[in-house]
Every structure is written in structure tokens, then in C-alpha cells.
N, C-alpha and C positions, 0 to 999 in steps of 0.2 A: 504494500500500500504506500510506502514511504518513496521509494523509488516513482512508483506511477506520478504521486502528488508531485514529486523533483523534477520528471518529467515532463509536465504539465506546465508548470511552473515556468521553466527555462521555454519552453514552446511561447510559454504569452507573452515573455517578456523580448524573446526574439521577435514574434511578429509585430508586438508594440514598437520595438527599436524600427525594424522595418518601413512601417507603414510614418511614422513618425518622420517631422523636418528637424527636429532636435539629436542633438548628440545625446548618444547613452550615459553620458555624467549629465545632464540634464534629467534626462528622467527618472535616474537614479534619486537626485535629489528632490523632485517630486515626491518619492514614494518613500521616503524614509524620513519616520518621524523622530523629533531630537528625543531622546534617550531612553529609545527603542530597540529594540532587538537589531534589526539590520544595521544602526550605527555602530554598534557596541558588536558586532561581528565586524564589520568593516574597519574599526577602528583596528580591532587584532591582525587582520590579517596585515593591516598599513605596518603595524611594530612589531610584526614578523616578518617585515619584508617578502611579503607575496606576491606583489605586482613585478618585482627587481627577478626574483625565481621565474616567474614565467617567463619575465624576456629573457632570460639567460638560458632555459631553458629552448625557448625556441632558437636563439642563437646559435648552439650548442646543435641541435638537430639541421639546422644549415649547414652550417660548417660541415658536418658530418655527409651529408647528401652531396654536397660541392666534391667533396671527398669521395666519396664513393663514384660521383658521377664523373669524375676524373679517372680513377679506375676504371671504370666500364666504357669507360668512351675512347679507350685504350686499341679496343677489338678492332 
């Protein structure tokens, strides 16, 4: 059930990004009330540096495919 709801979830707020002329930090802040659940997750993942992990981590999978497609573009 929790997965479906997660599901759902990230569906509406994709198609709202979508349809929307606003940026996703835009809407974000729309929907998040001050000292609410979603600041108070948001605030953790900011002083855990989670946003810095992702981009390092998609860097990291670049790099790697540059790499690889170096290799395979060898043949």
C-alpha cells in the first residue's frame, strides 16, 4: 500500500511539474507548509547533503559511460 501511495504521489506531482509554467522549486514551495512534515524532511536531506550526492552521483555515472563508450567505440 505504501509503495502504491509513493507511487501515486510522484505521478501527481510529475504531471503537476509538467503541465505547470512554474519551476519545481516553485511548486514545491507552494505545497509545503512552514513547520510541516515536508520542510522538516527537506531541511534533512539539505544537512545531509542530498542534493550534492545526486549530482555527484550522476557525474560519477557519466564519466563512467564516457568510459565505457570509449571502450566500445574501440571495435
Amino acid at each position: 500500500m505504501a509503495v502504491r501511495i509513493a507511487y501515486r504521489t510522484f505521478a501527481g506531482g510529475i504531471a503537476l511539474a509538467q503541465q505547470s509554467e512554474h519551476p519545481p522549486a516553485v511548486l514545491r514551495a507552494q505545497v509545503t507548509s512552514k513547520g510541516g512534515t515536508t520542510e522538516r524532511a527537506i531541511l534533512h536531506m539539505q544537512d545531509a547533503h542530498v542534493e550534492e550526492a545526486i549530482v555527484a552521483a550522476v557525474k560519477a555515472a557519466a564519466e563512467r559511460a564516457r568510459e565505457l563508450g570509449d571502450v566500445l567505440g574501440r571495435d
